[in-house]
N, C-alpha and C positions, 0 to 999 in steps of 0.2 A: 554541620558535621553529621547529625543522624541522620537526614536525607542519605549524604554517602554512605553512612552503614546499612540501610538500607538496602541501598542501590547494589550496592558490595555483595551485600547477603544473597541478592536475590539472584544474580549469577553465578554466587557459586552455587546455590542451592540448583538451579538450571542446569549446570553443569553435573552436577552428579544426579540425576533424577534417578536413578535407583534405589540410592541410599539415602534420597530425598522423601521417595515413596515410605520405603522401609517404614522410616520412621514418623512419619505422618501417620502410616495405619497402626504401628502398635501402639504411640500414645492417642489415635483417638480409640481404638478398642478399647485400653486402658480409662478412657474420661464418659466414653459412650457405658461401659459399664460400672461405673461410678457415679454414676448421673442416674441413670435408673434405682438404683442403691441408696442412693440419696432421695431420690423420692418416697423410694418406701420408706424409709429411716425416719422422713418427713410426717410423711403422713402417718406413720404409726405412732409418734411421739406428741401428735397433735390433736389426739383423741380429747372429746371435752372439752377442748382450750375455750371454745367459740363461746362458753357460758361468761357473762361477766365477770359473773363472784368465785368461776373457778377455783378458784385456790382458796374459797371460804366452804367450797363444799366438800361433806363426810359423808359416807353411806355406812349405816351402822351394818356388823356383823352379829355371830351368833356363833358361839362355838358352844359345843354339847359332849360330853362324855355321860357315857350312859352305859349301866349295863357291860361294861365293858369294853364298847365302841365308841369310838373320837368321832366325831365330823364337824366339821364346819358348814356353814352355810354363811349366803349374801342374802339375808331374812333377818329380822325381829319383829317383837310383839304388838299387836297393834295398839293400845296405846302409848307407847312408848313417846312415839313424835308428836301428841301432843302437851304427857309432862315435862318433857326435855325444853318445850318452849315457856311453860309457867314454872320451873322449878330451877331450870339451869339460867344464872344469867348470860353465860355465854352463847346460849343457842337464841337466834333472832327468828328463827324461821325451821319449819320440817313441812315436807312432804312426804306420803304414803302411795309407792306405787306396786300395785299387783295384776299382772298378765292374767286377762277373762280369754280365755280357752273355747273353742268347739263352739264360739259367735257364730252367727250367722245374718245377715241383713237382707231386708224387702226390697228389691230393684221392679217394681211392675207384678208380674206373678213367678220372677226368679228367687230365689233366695241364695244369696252369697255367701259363701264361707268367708271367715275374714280373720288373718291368722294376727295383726299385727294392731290388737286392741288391750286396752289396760280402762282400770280403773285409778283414778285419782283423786288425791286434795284438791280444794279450794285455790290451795297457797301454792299447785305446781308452779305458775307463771311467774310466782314472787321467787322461787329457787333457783328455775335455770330460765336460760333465755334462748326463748324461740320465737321469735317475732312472727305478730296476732296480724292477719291483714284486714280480719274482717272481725269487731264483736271487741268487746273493752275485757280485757286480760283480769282481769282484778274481779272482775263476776261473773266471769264466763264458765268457772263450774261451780257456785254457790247451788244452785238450787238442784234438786234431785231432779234425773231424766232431763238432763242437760250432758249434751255432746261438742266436742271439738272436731273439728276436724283438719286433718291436712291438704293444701291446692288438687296433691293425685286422685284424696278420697271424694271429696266436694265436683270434681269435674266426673269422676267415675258415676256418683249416684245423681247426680245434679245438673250437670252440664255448664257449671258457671261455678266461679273461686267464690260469689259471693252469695251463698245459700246461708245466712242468717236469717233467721225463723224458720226457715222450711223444719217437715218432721224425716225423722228417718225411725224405718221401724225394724225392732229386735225381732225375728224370726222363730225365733226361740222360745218366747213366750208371748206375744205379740206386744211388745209393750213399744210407744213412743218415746221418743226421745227428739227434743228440742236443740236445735244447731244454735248455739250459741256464740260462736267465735270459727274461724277459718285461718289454720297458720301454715307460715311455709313448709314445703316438706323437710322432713327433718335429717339434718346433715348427717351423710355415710360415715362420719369422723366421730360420732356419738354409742356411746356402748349400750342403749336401748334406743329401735327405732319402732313407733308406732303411727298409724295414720286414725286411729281412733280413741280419742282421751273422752273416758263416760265419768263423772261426777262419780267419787267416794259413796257421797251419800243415798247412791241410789240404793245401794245393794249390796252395806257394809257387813251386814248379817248379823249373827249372835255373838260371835266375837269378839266386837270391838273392846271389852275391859278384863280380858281374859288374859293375863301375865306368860302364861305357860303352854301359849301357843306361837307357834313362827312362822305367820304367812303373808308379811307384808316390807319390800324394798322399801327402807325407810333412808330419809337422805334430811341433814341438818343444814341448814346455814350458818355458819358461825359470823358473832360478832367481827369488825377488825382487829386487828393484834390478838385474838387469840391464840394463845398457846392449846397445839393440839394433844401435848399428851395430859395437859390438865384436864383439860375435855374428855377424852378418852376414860378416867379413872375417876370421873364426878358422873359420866355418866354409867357406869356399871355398878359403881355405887346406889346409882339412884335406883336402876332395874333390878339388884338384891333386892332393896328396901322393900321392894313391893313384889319378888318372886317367893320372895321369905313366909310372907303373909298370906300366902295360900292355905286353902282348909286342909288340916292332915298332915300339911307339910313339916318334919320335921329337920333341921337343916344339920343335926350332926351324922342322923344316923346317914343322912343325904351325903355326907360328904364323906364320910367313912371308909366306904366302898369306894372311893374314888371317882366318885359322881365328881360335877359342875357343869356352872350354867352360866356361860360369861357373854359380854355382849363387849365391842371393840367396835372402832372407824379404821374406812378404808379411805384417805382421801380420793376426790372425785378423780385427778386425774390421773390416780395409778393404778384404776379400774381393770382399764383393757388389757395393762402389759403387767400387772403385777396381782390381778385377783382370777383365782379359778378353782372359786370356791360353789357346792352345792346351789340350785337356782339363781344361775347369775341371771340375768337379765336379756344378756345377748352373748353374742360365741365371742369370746376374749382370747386376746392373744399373749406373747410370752415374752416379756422384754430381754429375755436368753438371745431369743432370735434377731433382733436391734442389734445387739453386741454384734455377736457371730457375721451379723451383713457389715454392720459399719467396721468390722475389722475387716473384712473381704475386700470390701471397697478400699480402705486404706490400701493393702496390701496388693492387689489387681493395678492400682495406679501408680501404686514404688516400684512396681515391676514393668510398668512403661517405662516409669522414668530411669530405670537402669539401662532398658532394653537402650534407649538412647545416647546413655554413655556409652556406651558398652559400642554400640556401632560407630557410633563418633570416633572411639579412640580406635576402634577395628580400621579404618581407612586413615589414620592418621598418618601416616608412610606418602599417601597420595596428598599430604597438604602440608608434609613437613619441609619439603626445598623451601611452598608459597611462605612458610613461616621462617625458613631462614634468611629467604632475601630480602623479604620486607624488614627484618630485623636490619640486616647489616643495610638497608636504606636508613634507615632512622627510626626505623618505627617504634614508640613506647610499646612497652608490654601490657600494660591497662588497654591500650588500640586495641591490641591485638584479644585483649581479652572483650571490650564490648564489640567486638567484631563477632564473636563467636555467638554471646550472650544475645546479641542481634539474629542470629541465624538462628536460635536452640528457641526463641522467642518469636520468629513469625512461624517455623514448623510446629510449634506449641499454638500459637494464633489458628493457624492454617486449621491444625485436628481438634481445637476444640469445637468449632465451626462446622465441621462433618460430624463430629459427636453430638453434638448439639440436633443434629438432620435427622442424625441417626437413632439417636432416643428417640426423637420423637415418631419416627416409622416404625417404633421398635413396643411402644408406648402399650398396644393394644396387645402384642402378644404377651408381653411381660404382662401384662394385668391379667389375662386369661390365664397364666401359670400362677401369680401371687396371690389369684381370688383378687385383686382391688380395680377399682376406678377411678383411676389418676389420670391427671389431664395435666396440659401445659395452659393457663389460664394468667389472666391478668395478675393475680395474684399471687401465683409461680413464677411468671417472670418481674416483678418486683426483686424478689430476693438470687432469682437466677443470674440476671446479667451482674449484679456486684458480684456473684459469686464466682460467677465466668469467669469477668476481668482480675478477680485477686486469683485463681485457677491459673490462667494463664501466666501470671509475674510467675507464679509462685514455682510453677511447674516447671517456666520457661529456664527461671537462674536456677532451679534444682538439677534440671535436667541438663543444664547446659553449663552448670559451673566446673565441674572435673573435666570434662573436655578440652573449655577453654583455659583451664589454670594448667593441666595436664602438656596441651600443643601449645600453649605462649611458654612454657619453659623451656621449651627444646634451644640448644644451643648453637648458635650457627654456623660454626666453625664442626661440628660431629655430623647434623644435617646436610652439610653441603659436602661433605667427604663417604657420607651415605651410612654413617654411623648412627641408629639410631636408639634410645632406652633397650631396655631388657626387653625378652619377651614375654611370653604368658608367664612364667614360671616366675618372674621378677615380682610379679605384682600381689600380694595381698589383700587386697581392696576387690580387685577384677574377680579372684578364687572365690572370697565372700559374697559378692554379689549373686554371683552363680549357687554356691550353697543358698543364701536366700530363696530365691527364685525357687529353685526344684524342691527347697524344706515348705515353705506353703503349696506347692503342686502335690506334693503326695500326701500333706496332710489333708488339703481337700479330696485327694482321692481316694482315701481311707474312711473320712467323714462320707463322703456318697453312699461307697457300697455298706458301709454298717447302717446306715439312714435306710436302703434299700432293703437291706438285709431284715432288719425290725419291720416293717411294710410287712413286706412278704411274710416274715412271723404271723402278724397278726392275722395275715387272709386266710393261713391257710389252719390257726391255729381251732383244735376242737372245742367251740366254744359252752358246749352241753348241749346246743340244739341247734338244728339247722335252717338256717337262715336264706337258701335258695331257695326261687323259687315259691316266695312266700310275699301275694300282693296285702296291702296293707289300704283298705278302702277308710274314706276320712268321712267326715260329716253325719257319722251313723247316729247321732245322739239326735236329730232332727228326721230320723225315720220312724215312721206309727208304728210299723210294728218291724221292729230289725230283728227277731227269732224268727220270724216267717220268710225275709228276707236269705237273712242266711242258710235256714232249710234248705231253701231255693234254689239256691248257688253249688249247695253240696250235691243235688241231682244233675246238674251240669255235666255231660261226657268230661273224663281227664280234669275235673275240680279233686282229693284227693279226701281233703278235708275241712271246714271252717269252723272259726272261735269267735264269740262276743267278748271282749274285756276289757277290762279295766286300765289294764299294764303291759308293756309291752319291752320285749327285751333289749329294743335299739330305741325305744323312746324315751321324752326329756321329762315324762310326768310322772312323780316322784311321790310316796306318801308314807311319810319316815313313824313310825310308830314304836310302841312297847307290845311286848305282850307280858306273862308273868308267867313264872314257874306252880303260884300260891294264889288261892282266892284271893289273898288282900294282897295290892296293889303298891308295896313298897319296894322302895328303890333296890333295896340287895337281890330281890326276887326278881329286878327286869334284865330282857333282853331287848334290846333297841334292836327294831330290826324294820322290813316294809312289808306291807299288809296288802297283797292283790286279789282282786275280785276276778274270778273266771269264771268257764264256765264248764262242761265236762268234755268238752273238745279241745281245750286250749292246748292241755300237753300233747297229743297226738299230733296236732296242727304241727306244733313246733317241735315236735320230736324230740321232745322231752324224753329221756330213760327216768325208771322208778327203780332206786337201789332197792327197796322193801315197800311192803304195803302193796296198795293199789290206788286205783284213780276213782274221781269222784262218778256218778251214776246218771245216769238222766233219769228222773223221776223218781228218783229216792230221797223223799224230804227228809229224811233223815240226814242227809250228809249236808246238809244247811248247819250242821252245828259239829260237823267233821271240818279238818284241815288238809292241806299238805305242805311239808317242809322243806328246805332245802338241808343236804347234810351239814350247812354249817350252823345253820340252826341248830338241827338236834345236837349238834356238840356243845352249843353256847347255853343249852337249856340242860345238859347234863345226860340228855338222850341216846346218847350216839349208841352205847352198845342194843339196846331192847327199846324203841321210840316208838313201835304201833301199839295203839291203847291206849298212851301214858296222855296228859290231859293238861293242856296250857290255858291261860285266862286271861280275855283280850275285855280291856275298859272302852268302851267307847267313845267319843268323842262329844261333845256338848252338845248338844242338836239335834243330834240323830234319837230316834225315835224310842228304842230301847237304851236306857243310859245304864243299866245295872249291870254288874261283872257278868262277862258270859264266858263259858264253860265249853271248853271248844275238846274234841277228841282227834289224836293225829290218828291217822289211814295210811298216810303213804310219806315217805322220803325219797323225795325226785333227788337225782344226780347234781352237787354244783354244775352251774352253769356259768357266765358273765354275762352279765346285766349290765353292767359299767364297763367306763373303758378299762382296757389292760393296766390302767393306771395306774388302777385301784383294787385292793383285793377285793374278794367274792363276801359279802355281806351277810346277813340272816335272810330269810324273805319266807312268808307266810303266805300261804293262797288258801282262799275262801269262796266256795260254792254261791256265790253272788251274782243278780243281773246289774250286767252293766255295760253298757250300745258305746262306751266312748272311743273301741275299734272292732273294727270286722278285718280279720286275717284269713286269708283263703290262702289254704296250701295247693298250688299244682301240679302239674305231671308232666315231664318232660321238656326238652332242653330249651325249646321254642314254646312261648310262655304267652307272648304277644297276643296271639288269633286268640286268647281268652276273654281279651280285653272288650271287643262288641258284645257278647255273649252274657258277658258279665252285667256291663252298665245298661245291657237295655233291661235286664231283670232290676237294677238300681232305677232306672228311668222310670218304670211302672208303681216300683214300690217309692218312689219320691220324684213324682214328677218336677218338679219346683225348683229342685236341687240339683247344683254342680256335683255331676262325677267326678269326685275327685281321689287319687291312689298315690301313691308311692309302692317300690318292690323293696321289702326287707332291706336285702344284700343292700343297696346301694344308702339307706338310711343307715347302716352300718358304716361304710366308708365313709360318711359324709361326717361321721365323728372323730376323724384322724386326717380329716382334710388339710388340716395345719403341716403336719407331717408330712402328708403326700405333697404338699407345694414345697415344702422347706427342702424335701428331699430332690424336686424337679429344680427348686432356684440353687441348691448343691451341684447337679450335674451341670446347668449351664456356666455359671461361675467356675466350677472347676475345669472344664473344657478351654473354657478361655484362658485363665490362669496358664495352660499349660501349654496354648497358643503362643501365649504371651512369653510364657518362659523358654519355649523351643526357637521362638527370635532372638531371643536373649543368646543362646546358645551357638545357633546358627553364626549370629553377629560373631562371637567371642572365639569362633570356630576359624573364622575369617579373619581375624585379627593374628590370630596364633599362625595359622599357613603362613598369613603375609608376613608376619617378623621371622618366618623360617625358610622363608623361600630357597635362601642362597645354600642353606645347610642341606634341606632337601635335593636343590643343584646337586650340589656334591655329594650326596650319600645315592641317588640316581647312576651318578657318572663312575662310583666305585662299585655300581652294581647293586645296589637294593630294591627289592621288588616292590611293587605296589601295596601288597598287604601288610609289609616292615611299615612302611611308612605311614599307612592309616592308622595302625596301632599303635604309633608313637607318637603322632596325633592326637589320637583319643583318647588315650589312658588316663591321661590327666584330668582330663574331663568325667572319665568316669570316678575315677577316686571320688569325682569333687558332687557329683550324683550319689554315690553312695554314702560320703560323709552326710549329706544334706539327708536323706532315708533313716540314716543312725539318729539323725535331730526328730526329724520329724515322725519317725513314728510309733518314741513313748510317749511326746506329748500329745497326737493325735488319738492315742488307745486312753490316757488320762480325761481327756475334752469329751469322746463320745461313750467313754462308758462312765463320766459325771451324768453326762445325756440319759444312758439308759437307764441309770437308777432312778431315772421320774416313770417307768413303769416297773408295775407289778409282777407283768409277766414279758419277760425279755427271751431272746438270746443273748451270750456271753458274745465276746466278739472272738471268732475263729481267728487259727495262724493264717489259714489262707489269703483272709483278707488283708494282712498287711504283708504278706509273701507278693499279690498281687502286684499290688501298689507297690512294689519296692521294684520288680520284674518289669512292669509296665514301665513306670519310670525310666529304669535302664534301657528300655527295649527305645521310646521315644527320643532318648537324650544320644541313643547312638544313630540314632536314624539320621538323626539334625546332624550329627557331627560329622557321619561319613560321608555326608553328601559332598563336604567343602576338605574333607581330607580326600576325598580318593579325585578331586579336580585338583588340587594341590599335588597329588601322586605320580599322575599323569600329567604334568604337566612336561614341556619339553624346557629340561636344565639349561641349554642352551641361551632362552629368554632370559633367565634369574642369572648366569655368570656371566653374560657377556660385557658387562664392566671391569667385570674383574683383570 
């Protein structure tokens, strides 16, 4: 018997090959773009999985109020991770990891920059799992001036995976370092990747028993059956007990002011899609945008599966006699319905099979717009083809059961006298569907241009300084002498100007500080703010403006104990109206060479600027007359910036032979901080495009349906003289009400969704009328496009054909 249905299927499906096509291409667009969706969805939710004890690991936090200012961070104290292992019996195990910066390695007489190095525990390899192929895991960073390394790093300075014992030497300070271990490289699916793990011990510094400092990614193992919020509240417990007992520290007057100092877990695998908090680790993503695709996808593949009804029952007229004389043979109505189910189920077969082709043709673009590296691999198709096969039932009786319960009710005795159901206007279900369909088109098309419209905000917004035209050269801290250097650079025809510094306005290196209003150093007296070392070029460079005051001097030692602030500073210090002269007090740091309060006089108040993304409001920030090589910024001259570029590195070549040129240009280190955004807003336009593909077949189909149940009426309204344009418009009307109603749905919930969206920045635009004027305009303008194409061949058509039964 299924043989026959088959067979059955497969002629009519031959027979009508246009409505065969039809629908093959909308639902594989609909599975081809669900399928992609589905990967990202995949791999974005699959971050971390790969560690064994996954779900036993926490990375503590750090929340701070201070001064006035909240921040959070993905940091705590250094020794934290090791009381939390002798003090908590919940915690089995901690690791301490911290990003070593501005590396450099010995390859012959090159020296390498090497951006993707950490220092670590002992106990990394006991926390997470990254299989060792060379070198015993359990010792591999016990002793100090011991290295790991990854297959890409070990083949790059080595030429072989199996470089255990060899040395590799820090350029930096020339120090060796022993290869102890060689492990895979570490999976794109991880929210820190490094190719160089250096031993804790080499070069923990003064730090390590210091409470009331926060520079190390600290990550716990918990026991099994741990309860995590137990953990959570034994351990912040424990880092009071011992933040309390600081010299000086008084904990009322600390808390009075509405200071605190709290330390919380983030589990490991809500890292990527649910932390994005100060020094993460790596660029984290926003499980917002998970939702947002996996409902896309949902909703992209309900609107195959309509389109499918929806054309099915559009030619139903052409297969309602084949249903009424098979009836008045004998045929059961279940036949009749797995007859259809048969057909709705190899067309479903048939496009998952080109969706399937198609993804994967489609695989490398798509990851070039997503930022990913997804592949179709042994381990994708594990879970793809069961997925296929339940895809296909699922879609097939979805897509194919109101058609067939729909044409096996027609009655045989109406069917064969050519009477056949109501038309468009009968149905409720067909009106709905269409609202559907066009209520997600225009709410994707709303979510684009406001996604677009934020974009463009940001490019073009005044950020306090300008950011064109500004190369940003790396590896300066390995230069003998980078003042001489930069001199250099600035005699260059069309160089403008150059800065040595510390800080940089689109950079990730951060150094959160206090200063004080009072010689003594207590908490109601601070302002939490950041502490940049420049130099007296830096503002020019960047084009900084000075509300008051002036800028710092070249050769005037004196301004070594001058600042300059930003306006929000002087507001948070009390300064804002009269701030040149007035006198802040910065403690230094444990280490450093002068530890006594020092006595700083403001000169200037430069203009807010952003520092941070628009996320986040504009902070305090202090700049200090300091040398510091950790960037060279050259500002240059005109539009074509390029022909600078030899000019530039052979004066680098001379002053650092040894050393990779190596640059970025501001601007594009700027966008690279809203890269999330610019993909989310490019995988918005593509989804939305197709969505509306997909829904103007929908229409198209329902446009056809409607002609053909009107045919004989249009006859007669022809033969009594109605023009072609009556009749288009009595066609479409309906359809457009039915656009419109769906614009009335979808676009306060669309204005609700993206401007939830906008309030995660600081500084936005509101969403304009225009933009959902658009989308409501386009909409209609597309939905009539589709519709008159099949009412004005409906119009024209010669009445003669349609009444000659009559």
């Amino acid at each position: 018997m299924f043989k026959n249905l088959v067979k059955i299927a497969f002629k009519n499906l031959l027979k009508n090959r246009g409505v065969t096509l039809i629908n093959i291409f909308g639902l594989a667009l609909g599975l081809a773009s669900c399928l992609l969706i589905v990967f990202y969805v995949v791999d974005e939710l699959s971050f971390d999985k790969f560690n064994t004890n996954a779900n036993r690991i926490y990375r503590v936090n750090t929340d701070i109020s201070y001064g006035g200012n909240a921040s959070s961070y993905a940091i705590g104290p250094p020794p934290l991770a090791a009381e939390a292992v002798n003090k908590l019996p919940q915690v089995e195990k901690a690791v301490r990891i911290t990003t070593a910066t501005e590396v450099r390695f010995k390859k012959g007489v090159e020296n390498i920059s090497e951006p993707k190095v950490a220092n670590v525990d002992s106990t990394f390899f006991d926390v997470f799992t990254f299989p060792i192929l060379h070198g015993d895991p359990h010792k591999a960073l016990a002793e100090p001036h011991s290295i790991v390394l990854t297959e890409r790093a070990a083949v790059k300075y080595f030429n072989t995976t199996d470089a255990v014992g060899r040395v590799l030497t820090m350029a930096n300070n020339n120090e060796n370092f022993k290869v102890t271990g060689v492990i895979a490289n570490m999976p794109e699916q991880s929210h820190f990747n490094y190719d160089f793990l250096i031993s804790m011990s080499t070069n923990e510094g003064s730090k390590a028993n210091v409470w009331n400092s926060f520079i190390y990614s600290t990550y716990l193992l918990a026991r099994p059956g741990t309860d995590a919020t137990i953990l959570n509240k034994n351990l912040d417990a424990l880092f009071q007990s011992h933040f309390e007992k600081q010299p000086g520290f008084n904990k009322q007057a600390f808390a009075k002011n509405g200071n605190y100092v709290r330390v919380n877990l983030t589990p490991l695998t809500d890292i990527h899609l649910r932390s994005n908090r100060q020094y993460e680790l790596g660029t984290n993503s926003d499980v917002t945008y998970v939702y947002i695709f996996s409902s896309i996808a949902l909703f992209i593949l309900l609107l195959a599966c309509i389109n499918f009804m929806n054309i099915s029952t559009a030619r139903s007229a052409n297969r309602a006699r084949e249903v009424g004389v098979r009836k008045v043979l004998g045929s059961p109505r279940k036949m009749l319905i797995f007859q259809f189910l048969t057909e709705s189920t190899l067309i479903t077969l048939a496009a998952a099979t080109i969706a399937v082709l198609a993804a994967w043709a489609l695989l490398p673009a798509f990851n070039n717009i997503a930022g990913k590296a997804l592949s179709i691999n042994t381990q994708t198709i594990k879970w793809l083809l069961p997925a296929l096969f339940i895809i296909v039932l699922t879609v097939g009786v979805l897509a194919g059961a109101y058609p067939a319960f729909y044409l096996s009710a027609f009655q045989p005795i109406a069917v064969l006298k050519g009477k056949l159901s109501n038309g468009f206007k009968g149905s409720l279900l067909r009106n709905s569907l269409v609202v559907l369909q066009f209520s997600v088109s225009i709410f994707l098309i709303i979510g684009t241009i406001v996604i677009y419209n934020q974009l463009n905000y940001i490019q073009q917004k005044d950020l306090g300084y300008d950011r064109s035209h500004v190369l940003v050269i790396k590896n300066t801290l390995g230069v003998e002498n980078a003042r001489a250097l930069k001199n250099e650079l600035k005699q260059i025809a069309g160089v403008n100007n150059a800065s040595l510094s510390g800080f940089l306005p689109t950079g990730t290196l951060r150094q959160p500080n206090s200063v004080f209003k009072s010689r003594t150093p207590v908490p109601k007296n601070a302002v939490f703010t950041e502490i940049w070392p420049v130099d007296e070029d830096y503002l020019p460079t960047m084009s900084m403006k000075l509300s008051q005051g002036r800028n710092f001097e070249e050769g005037n030692i004196s301004d070594s104990s001058k600042v300059i602030i930003n306006e929000t500073a002087a507001r948070a210090l009390g300064y804002a109206a009269n701030p040149i002269g007035k006198s802040l007090y910065y403690e230094p740091e444990r280490g450093e060479r002068d530890t006594a309060v020092r006595e700083l006089k403001v000169i200037g108040v430069i203009k807010d600027f952003n520092f941070k993304s628009l996320r986040d409001n504009i902070t305090p920030v202090v700049m200090m007359l300091q040398s510091n090589n950790n960037a060279l910024s050259v500002k240059l001259q005109g539009a074509d910036v390029k022909h600078f570029l030899p000019l530039i590195e052979a004066k680098w070549n001379k002053a650092s032979p040894n050393q990779q040129f190596e640059y970025s240009f501001m601007g594009e280190d700027f966008n690279a901080a809203y890269r999330t955004e610019q993909r989310t807003g490019q995988l918005f336009l593509v989804f939305a495009t197709l969505a509306i593909v997909i829904a103007g077949l929908g229409l198209f189909s329902l446009a056809a349906y409607a002609a053909e149940q009107r045919n004989k009426e249009i006859g007669i309204r022809k033969v009594l003289g109605a023009s072609v344009s009556s009749i288009v418009s009595m066609l479409s009307k309906d359809f457009i009400k039915l656009v419109m109603l769906s614009f009335l749905i979808a676009a306060p919930l669309a204005w609700l969704v993206m401007h939830k969206w906008l309030d995660g920045f600081a500084y936005r635009q509101s969403i304009q009328w225009w933009v959902v004027a658009v989308a409501g305009a386009g909409s209609l303008v597309i939905a009539f496009a589709t519709i008159s194409t099949q009412s004005f061949k409906a119009a024209v058509a010669n009445p003669a054909e349609s009444l000659k039964s009559e």
